[in-house]
VEXVO-245704 format. One record per atom (N, C-alpha, C): residue in three letters; z, y, x. Coordinates in Angstrom, 1 decimal. Layout:
<recs>
code;pz;py;px
ALA;Z;Y;X
...
</recs>
This chain:
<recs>
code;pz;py;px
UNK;141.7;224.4;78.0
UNK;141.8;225.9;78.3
UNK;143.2;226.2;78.8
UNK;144.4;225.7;78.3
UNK;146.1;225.7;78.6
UNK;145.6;225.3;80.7
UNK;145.1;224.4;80.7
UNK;145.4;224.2;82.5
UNK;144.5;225.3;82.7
UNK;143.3;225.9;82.3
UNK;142.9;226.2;83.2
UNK;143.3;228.0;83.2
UNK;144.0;228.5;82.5
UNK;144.5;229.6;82.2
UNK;145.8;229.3;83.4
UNK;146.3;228.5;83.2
UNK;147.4;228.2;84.4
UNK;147.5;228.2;86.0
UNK;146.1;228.2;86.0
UNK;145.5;228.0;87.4
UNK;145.4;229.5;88.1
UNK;144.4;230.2;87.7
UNK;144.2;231.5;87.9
UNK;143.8;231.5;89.6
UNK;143.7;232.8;90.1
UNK;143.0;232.4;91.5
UNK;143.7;233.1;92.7
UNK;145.0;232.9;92.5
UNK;146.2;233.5;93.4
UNK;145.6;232.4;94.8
UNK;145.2;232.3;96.0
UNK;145.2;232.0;97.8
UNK;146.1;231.1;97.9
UNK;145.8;230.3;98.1
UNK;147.0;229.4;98.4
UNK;147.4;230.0;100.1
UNK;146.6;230.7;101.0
UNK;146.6;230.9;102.1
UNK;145.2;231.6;102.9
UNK;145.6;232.1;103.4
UNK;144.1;232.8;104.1
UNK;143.6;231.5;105.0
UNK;142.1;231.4;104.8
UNK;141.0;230.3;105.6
UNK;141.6;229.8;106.3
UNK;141.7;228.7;106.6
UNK;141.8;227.8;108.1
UNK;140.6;227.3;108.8
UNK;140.9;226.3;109.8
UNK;139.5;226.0;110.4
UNK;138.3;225.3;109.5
UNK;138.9;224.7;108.4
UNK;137.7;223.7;107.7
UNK;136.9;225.1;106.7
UNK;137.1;226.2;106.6
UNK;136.0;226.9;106.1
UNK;135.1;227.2;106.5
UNK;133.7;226.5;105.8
UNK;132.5;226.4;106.2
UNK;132.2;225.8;106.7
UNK;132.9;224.7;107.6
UNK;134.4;223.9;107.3
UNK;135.3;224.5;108.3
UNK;134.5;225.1;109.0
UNK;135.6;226.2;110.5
UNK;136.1;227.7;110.4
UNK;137.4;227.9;109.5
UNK;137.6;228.8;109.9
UNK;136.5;229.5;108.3
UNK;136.8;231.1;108.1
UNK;136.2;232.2;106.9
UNK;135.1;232.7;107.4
UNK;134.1;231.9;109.3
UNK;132.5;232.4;109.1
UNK;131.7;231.9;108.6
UNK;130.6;231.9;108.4
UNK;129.5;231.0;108.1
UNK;128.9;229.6;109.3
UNK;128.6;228.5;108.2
UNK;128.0;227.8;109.3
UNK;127.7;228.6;110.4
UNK;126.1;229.2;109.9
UNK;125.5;229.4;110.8
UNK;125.9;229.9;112.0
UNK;127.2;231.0;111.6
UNK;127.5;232.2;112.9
UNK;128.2;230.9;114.2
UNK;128.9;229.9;113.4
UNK;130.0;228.9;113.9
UNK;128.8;227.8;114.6
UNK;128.4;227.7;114.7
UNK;127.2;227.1;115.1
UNK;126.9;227.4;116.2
UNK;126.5;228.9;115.7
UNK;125.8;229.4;117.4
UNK;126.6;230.0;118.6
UNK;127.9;230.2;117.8
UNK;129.6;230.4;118.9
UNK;129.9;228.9;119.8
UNK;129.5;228.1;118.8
UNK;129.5;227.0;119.8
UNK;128.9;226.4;120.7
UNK;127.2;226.7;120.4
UNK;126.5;226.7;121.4
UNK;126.6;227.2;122.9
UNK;126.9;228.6;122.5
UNK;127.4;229.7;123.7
UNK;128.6;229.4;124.3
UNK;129.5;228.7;123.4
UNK;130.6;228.4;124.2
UNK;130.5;227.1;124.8
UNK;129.7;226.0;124.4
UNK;129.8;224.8;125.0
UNK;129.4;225.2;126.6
UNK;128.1;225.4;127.2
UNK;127.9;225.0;128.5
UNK;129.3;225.9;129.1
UNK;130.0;227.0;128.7
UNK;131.0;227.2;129.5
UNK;132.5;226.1;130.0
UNK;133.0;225.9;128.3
UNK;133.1;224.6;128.4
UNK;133.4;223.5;129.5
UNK;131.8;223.3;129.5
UNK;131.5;222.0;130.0
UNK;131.9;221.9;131.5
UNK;131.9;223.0;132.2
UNK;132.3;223.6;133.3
UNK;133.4;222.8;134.1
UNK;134.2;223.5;133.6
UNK;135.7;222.8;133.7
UNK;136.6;222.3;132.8
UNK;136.2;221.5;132.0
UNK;136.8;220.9;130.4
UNK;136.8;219.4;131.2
UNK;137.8;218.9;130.6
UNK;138.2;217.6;130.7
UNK;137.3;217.0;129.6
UNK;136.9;215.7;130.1
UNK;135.9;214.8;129.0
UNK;136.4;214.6;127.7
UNK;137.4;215.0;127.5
UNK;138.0;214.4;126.3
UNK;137.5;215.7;125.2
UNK;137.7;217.1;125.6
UNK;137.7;218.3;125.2
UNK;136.2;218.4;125.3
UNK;135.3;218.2;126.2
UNK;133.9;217.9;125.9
UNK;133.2;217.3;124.6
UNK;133.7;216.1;124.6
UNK;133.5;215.5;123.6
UNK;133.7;215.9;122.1
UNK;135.2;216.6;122.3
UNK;135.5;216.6;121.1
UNK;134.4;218.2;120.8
UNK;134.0;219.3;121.4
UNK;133.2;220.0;121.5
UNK;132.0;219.3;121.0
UNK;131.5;218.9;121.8
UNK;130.5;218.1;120.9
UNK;130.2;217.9;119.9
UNK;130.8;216.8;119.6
UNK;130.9;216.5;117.9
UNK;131.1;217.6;116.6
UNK;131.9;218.7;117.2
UNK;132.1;219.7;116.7
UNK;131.0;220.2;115.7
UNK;129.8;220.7;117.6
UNK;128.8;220.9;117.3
UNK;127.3;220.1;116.1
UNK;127.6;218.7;116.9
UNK;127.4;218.0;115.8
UNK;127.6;217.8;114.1
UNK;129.1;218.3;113.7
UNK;129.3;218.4;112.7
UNK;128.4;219.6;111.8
UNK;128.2;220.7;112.6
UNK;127.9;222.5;112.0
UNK;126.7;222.1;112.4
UNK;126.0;221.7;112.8
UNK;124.4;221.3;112.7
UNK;124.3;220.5;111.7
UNK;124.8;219.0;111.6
UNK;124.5;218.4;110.3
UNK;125.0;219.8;108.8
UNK;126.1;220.2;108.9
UNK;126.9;221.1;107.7
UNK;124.9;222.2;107.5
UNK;124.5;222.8;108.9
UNK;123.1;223.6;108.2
UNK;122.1;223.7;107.2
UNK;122.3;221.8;107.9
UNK;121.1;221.0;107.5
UNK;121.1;220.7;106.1
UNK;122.5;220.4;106.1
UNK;123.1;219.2;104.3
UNK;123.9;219.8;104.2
UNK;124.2;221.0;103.7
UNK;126.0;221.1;103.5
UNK;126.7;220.3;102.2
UNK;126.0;219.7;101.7
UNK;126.5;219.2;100.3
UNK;126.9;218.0;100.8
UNK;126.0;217.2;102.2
UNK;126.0;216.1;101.9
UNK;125.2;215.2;101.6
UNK;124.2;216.0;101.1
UNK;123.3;214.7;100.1
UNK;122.6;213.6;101.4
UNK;122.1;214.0;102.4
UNK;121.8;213.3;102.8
UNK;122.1;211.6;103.6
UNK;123.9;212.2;103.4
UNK;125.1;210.9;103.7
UNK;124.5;209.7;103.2
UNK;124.5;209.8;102.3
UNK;123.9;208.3;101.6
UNK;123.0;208.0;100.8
UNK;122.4;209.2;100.9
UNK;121.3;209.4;100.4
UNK;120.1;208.0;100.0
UNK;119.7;207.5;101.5
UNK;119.0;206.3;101.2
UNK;120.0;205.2;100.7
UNK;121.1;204.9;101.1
UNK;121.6;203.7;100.4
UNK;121.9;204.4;98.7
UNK;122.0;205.2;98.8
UNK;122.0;204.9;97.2
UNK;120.3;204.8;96.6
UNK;119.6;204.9;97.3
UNK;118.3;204.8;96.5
UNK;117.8;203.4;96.4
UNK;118.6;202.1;97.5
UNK;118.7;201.6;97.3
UNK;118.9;200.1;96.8
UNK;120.2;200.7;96.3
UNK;121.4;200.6;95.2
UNK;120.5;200.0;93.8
UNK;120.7;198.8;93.5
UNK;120.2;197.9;92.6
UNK;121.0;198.8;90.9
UNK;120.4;198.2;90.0
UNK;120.9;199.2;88.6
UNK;122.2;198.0;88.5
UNK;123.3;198.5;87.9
UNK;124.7;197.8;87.5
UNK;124.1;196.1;87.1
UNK;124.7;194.7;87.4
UNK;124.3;194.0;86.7
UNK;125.2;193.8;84.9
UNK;124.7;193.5;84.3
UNK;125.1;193.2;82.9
UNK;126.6;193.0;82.9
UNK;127.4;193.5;82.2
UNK;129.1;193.7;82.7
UNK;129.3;193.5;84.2
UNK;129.0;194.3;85.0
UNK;129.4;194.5;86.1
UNK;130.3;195.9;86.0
UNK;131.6;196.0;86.7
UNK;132.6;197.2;86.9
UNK;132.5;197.9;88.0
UNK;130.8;198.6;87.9
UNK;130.7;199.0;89.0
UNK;131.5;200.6;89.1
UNK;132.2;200.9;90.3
UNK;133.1;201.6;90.5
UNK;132.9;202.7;91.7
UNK;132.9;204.3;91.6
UNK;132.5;205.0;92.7
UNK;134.0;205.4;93.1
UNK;133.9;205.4;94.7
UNK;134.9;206.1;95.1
UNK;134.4;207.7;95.7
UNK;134.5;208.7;95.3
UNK;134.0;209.6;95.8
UNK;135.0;210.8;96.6
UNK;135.1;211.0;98.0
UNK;136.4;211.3;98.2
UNK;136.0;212.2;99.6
UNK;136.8;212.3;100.3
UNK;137.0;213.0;101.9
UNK;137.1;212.1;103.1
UNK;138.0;212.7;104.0
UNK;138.7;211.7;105.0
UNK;138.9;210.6;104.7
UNK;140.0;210.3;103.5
UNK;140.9;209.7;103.1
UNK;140.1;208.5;102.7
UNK;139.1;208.9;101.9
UNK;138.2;207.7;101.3
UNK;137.7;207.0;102.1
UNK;136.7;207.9;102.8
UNK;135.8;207.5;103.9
UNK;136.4;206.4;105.0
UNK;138.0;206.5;105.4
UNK;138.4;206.0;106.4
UNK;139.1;205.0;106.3
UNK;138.9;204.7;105.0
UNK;139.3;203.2;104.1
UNK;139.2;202.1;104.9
UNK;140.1;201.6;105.4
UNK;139.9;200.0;105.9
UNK;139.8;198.7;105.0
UNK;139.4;198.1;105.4
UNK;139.0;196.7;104.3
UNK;138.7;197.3;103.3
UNK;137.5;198.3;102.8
UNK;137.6;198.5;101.4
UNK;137.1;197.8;100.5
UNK;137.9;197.0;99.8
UNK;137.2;196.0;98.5
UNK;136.6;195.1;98.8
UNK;136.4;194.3;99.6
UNK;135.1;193.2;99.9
UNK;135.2;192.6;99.0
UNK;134.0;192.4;98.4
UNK;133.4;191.7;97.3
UNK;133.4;191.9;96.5
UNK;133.8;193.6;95.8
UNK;133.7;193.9;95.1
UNK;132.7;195.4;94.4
UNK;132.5;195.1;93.5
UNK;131.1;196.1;93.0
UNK;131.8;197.8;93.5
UNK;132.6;197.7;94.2
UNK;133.2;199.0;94.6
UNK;132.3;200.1;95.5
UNK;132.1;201.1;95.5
UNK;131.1;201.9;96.5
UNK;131.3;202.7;97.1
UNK;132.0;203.6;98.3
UNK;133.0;204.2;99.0
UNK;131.4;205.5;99.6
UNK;131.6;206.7;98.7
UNK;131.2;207.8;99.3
UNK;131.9;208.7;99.5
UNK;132.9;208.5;100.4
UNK;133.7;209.7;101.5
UNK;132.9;210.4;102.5
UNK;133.6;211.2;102.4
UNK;132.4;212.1;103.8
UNK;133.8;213.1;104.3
UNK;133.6;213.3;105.4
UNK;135.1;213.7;106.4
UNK;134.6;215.0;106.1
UNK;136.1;215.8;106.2
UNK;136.0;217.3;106.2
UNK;135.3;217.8;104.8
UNK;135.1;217.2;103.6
UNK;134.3;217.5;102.6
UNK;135.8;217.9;101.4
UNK;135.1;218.9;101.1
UNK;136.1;220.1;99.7
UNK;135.7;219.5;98.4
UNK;136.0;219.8;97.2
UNK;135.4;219.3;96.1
UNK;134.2;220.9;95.7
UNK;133.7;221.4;96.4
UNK;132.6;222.2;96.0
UNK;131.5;221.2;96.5
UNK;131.7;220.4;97.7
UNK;130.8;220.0;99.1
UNK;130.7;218.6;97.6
UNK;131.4;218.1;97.5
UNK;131.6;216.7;96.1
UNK;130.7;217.4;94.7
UNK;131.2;218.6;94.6
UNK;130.5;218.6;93.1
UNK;128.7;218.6;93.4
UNK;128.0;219.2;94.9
UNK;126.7;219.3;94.6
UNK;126.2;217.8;94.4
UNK;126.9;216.7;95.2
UNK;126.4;215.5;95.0
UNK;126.8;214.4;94.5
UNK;127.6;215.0;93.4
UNK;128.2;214.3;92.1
UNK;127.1;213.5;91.4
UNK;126.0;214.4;91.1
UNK;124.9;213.8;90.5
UNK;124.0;212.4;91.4
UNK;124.0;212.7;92.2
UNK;123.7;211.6;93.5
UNK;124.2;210.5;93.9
UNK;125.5;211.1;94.5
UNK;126.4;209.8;94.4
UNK;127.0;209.4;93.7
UNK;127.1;209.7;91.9
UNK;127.8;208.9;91.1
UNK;127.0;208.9;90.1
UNK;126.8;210.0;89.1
UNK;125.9;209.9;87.9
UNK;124.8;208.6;88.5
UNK;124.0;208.9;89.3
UNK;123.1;208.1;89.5
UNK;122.9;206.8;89.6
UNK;124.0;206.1;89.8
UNK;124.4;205.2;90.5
UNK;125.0;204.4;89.1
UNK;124.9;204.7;88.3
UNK;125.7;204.1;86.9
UNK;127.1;203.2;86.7
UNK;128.2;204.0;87.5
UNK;129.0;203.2;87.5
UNK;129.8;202.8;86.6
UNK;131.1;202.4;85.7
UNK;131.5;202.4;84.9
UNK;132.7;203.5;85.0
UNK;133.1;203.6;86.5
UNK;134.1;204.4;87.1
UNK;134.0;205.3;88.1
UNK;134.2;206.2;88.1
UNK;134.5;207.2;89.5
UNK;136.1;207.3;89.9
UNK;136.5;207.2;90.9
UNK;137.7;207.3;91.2
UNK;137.3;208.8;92.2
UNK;137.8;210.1;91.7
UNK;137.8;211.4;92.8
UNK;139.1;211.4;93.4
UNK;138.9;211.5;94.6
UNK;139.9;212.4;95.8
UNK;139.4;213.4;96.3
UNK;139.8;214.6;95.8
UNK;139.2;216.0;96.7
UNK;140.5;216.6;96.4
UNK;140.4;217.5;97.4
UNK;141.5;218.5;97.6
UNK;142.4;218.7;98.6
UNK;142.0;217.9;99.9
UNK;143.0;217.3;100.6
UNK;142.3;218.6;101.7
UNK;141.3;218.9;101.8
UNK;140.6;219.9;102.3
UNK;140.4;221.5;101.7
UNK;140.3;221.3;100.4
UNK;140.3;222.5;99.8
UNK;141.8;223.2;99.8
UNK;143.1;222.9;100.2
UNK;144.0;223.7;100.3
UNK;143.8;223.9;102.2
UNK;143.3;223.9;102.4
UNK;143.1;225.0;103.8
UNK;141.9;226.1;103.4
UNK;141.1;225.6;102.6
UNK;140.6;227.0;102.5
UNK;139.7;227.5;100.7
UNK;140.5;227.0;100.1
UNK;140.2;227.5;98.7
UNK;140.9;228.2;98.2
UNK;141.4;228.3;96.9
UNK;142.1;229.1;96.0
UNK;142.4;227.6;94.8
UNK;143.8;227.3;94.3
UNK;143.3;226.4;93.3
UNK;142.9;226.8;92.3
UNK;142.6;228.3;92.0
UNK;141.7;228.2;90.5
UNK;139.8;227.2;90.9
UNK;139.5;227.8;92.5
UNK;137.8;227.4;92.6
UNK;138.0;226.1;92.3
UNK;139.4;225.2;93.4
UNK;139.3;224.1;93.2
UNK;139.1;222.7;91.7
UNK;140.2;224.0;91.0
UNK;140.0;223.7;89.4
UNK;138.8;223.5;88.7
UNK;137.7;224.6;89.1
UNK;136.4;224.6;88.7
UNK;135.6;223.6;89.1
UNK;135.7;223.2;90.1
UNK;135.2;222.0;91.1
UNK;135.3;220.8;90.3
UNK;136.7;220.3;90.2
UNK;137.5;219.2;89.1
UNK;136.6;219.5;87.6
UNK;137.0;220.8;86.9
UNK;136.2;220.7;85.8
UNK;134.7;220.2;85.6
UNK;134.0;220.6;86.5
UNK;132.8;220.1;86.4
UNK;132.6;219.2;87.1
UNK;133.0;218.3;87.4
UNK;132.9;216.9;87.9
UNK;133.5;215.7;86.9
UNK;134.3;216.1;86.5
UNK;134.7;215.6;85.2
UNK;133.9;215.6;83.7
UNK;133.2;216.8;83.4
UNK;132.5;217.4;82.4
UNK;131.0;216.4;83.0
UNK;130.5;216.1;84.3
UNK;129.2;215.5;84.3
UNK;129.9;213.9;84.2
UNK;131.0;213.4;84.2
UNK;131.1;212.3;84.5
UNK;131.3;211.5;82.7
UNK;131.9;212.3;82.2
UNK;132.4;212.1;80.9
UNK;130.9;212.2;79.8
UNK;129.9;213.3;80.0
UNK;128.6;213.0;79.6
UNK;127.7;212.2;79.8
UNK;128.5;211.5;81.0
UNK;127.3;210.1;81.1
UNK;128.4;208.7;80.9
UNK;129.3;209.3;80.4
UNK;129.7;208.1;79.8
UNK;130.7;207.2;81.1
UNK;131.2;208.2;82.2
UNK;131.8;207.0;83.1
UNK;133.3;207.0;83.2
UNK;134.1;206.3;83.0
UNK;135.6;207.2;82.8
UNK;136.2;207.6;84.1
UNK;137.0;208.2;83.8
UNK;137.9;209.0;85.5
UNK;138.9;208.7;86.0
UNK;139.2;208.6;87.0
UNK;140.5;208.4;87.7
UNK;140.6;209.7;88.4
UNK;141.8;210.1;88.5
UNK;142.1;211.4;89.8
UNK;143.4;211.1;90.4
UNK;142.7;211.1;91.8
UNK;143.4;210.6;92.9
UNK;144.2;211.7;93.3
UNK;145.9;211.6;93.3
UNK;146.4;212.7;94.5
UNK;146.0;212.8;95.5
UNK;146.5;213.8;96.1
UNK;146.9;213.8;97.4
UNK;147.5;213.1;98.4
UNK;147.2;212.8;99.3
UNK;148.2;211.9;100.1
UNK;149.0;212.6;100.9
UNK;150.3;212.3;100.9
UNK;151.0;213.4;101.8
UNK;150.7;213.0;103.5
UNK;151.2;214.4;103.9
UNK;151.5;214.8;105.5
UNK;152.5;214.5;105.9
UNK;152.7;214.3;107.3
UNK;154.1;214.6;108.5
UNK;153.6;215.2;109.8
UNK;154.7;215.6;110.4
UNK;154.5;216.0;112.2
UNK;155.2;215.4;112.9
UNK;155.2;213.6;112.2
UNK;156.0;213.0;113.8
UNK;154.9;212.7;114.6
UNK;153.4;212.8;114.5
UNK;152.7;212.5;115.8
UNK;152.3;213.5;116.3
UNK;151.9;214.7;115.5
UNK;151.2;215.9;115.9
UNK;151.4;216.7;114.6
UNK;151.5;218.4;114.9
UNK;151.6;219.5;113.6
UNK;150.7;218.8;112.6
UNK;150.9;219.0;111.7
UNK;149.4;218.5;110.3
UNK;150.1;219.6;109.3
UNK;151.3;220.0;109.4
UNK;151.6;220.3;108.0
UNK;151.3;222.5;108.1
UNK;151.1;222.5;109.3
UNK;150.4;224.0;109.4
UNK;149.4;224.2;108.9
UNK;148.5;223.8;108.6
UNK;147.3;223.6;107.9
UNK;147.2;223.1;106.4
UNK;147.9;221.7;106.4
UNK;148.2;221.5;105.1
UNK;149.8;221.4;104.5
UNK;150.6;222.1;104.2
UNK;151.8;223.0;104.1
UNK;152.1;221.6;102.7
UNK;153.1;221.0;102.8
UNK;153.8;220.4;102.0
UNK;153.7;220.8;100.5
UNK;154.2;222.1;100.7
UNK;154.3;222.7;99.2
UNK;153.2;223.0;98.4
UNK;151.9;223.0;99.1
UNK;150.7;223.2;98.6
UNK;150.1;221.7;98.1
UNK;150.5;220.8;98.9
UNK;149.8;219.2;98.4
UNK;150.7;219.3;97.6
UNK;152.1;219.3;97.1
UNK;152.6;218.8;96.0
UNK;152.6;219.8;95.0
UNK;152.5;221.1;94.8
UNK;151.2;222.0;93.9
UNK;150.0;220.8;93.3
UNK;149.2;221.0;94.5
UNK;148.1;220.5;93.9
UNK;148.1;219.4;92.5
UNK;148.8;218.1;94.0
UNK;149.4;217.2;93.1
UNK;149.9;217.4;91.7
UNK;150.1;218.3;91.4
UNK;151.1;218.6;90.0
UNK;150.2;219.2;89.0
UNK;149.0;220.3;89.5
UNK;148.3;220.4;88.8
UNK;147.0;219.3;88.6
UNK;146.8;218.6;89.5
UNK;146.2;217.0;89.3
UNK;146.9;216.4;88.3
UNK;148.2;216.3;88.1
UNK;148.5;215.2;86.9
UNK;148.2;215.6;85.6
UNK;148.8;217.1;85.7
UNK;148.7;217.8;84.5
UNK;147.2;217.9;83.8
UNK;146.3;217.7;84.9
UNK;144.8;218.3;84.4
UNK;144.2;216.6;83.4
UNK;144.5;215.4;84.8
UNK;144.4;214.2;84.4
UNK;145.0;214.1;82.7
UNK;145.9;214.3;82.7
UNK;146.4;213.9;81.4
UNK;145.5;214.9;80.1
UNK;145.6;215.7;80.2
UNK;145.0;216.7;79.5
UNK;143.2;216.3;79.2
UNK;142.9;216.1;80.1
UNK;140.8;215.4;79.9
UNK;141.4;213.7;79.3
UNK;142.5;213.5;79.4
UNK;142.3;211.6;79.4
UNK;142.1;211.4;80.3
UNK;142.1;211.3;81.5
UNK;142.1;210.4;83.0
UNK;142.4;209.7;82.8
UNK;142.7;208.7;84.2
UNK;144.0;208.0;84.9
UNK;144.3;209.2;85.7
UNK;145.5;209.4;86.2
UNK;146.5;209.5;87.1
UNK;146.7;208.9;88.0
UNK;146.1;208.3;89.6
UNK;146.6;207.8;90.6
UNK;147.4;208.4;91.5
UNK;148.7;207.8;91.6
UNK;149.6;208.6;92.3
UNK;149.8;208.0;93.7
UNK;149.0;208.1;94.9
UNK;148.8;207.7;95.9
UNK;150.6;208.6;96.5
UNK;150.2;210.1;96.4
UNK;151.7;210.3;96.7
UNK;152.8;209.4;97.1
UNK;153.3;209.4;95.7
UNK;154.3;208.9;95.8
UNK;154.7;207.7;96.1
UNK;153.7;206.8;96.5
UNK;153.6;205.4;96.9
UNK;153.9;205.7;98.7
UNK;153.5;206.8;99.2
UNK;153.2;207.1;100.4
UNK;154.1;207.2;101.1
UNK;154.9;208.3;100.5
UNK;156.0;209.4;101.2
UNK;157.3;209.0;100.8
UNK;157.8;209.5;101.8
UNK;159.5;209.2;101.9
UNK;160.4;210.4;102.4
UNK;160.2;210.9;100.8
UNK;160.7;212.7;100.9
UNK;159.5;213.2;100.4
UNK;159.4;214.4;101.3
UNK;158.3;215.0;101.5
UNK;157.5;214.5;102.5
UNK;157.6;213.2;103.4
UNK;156.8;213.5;104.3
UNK;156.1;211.8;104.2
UNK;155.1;211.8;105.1
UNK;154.4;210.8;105.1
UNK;154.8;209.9;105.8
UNK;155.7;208.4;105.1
UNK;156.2;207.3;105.7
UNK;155.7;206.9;107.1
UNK;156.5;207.1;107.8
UNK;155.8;206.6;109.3
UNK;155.0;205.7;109.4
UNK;155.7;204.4;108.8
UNK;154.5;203.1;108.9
UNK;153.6;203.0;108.3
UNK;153.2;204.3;107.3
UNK;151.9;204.0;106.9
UNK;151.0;204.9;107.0
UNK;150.8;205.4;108.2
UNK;150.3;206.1;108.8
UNK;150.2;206.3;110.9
UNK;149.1;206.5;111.3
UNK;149.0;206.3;112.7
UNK;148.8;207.6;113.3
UNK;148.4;208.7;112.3
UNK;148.5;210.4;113.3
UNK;149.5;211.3;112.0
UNK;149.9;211.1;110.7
UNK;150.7;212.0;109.7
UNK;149.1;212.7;109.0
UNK;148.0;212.2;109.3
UNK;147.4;213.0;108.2
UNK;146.7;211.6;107.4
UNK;146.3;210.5;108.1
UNK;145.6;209.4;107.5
UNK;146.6;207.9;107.3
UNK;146.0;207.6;106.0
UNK;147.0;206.3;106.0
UNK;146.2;205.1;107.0
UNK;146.6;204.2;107.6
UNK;147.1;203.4;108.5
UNK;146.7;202.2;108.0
UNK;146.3;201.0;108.2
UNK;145.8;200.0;107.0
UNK;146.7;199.7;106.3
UNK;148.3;199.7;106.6
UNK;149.6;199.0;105.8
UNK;149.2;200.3;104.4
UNK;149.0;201.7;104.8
UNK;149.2;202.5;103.8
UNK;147.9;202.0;103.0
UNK;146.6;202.3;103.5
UNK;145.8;202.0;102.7
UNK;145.5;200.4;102.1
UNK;146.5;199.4;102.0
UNK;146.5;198.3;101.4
UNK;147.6;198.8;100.3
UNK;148.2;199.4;100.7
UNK;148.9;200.0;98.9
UNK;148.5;200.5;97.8
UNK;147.2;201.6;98.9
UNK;146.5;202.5;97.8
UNK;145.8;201.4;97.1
UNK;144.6;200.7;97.4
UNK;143.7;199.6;97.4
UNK;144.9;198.8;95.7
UNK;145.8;198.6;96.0
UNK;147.2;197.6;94.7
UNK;146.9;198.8;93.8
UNK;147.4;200.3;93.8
UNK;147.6;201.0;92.9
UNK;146.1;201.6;92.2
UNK;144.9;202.1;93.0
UNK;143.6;201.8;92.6
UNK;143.0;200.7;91.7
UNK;143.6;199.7;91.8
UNK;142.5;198.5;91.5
UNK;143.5;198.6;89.4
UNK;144.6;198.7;89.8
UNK;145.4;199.3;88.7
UNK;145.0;200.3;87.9
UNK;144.6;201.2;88.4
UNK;144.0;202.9;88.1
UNK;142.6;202.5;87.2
UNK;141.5;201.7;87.9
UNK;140.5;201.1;87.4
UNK;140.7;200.1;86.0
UNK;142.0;199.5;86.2
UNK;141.9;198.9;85.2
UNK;142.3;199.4;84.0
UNK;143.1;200.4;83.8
UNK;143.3;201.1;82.8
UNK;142.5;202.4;82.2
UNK;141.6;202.6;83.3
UNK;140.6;203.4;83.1
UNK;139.7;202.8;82.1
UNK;139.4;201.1;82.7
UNK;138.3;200.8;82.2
UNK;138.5;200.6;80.3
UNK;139.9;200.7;80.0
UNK;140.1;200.5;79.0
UNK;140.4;201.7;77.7
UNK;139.9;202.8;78.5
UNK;140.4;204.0;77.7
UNK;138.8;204.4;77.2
</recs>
């Protein structure tokens, strides 16, 4: 009750474009703005800007259909054979960050359900899906990397509580993953996601970790140099780069191990 009295539901910022995941309308209105705006568009838009319109579109039609997600992996997790007899079977349940994992784990009982542009509200509906279900021994969460463009950290806190609260009743232990920091040596990232808000989060991430019994993975600070996201391990300042994500992967596999012992 101490963290979550601490949290309270001060804005970290008014909406950015990931609400709803675009911006404070609804899918649906964002959807149909797009439609109307693509064939103009398409006119005189460079292929690149088409494209990326597109997918856009693509994204707020799938977001109608599934906003939770469930349908991401829906069939591979159905199936997803039951744990074998001491197997450390392990969920990664995450965003970008997860999802865009290079080499993740080969050969190991590890299970990577990231989904891009996903909040920990979009994580909590398919908590039960992609992890309860799945019987792992571990969940490793990263969310939040999206919810400071358009949450408040007390919802986010709620999000965390109850994902924790379903994981802990079935018996799976937890890791919580920081944040990974930002830079703008290749392009702005930190207008959207503001330094001082990732290492907020981050801070109420350790605090909350310690407080339920987690692990603590501090991808952070393995990352950055300063405040900002170490050049070489990273290729645009918002995603780590395989050098970065071969560090997380060393401090992870760590994170799991002491998890599995608590």
């Amino acid at each position: 009750m101490g963290v979550r009295s601490k949290v309270g539901r001060t804005p970290w910022s008014a909406a950015g474009p990931l609400a709803s995941p675009l911006g404070c309308k609804s899918s649906g209105s964002v959807f149909i703005s797009l439609l109307l705006t693509l064939p103009l568009a398409a006119a005189d838009a460079p292929p690149s800007r088409l494209e990326a319109l597109e997918r856009t579109v693509e994204t707020q039609r799938r977001l109608l259909k599934d906003w939770g997600g469930l349908l991401r992996y829906g069939s591979e997790d159905s199936e997803l054979p039951t744990p074998k007899p001491n197997e450390n079977r392990v969920i990664f349940l995450g965003d970008d960050v997860t999802l865009n994992w290079s080499d993740f784990f080969t050969g190991k009982p590890y299970f990577n359900r990231g989904i891009e542009q996903q909040t920990s509200a979009q994580m909590l509906i398919r908590f039960q899906q992609d992890v309860v279900a799945l019987k792992p021994k571990v969940v490793v969460i990263q969310a939040g990397f999206n919810d400071i463009v358009v949450n408040t950290l007390g919802v986010s806190a709620d999000n965390y509580y109850s994902m924790v609260q379903l994981a802990k009743a079935n018996g799976i232990k937890v890791v919580i993953a920081s944040l990974t920091p930002v830079s703008d040596f290749y392009k702005k990232q930190t207008g959207m996601r503001p330094v001082g808000k990732i290492i907020s989060m981050n801070g109420w991430l350790s605090e909350y970790a310690a407080t339920v019994g987690a692990v603590y993975l501090n991808y952070y600070a393995a990352l950055a140099t300063g405040r900002d996201f170490n050049k070489d391990l990273t290729s645009d300042g918002l995603l780590p780069n395989a050098a970065g994500y071969k560090i997380m992967a060393g401090l992870a596999e760590k994170a799991i191990a002491e998890a599995l012992t608590k």
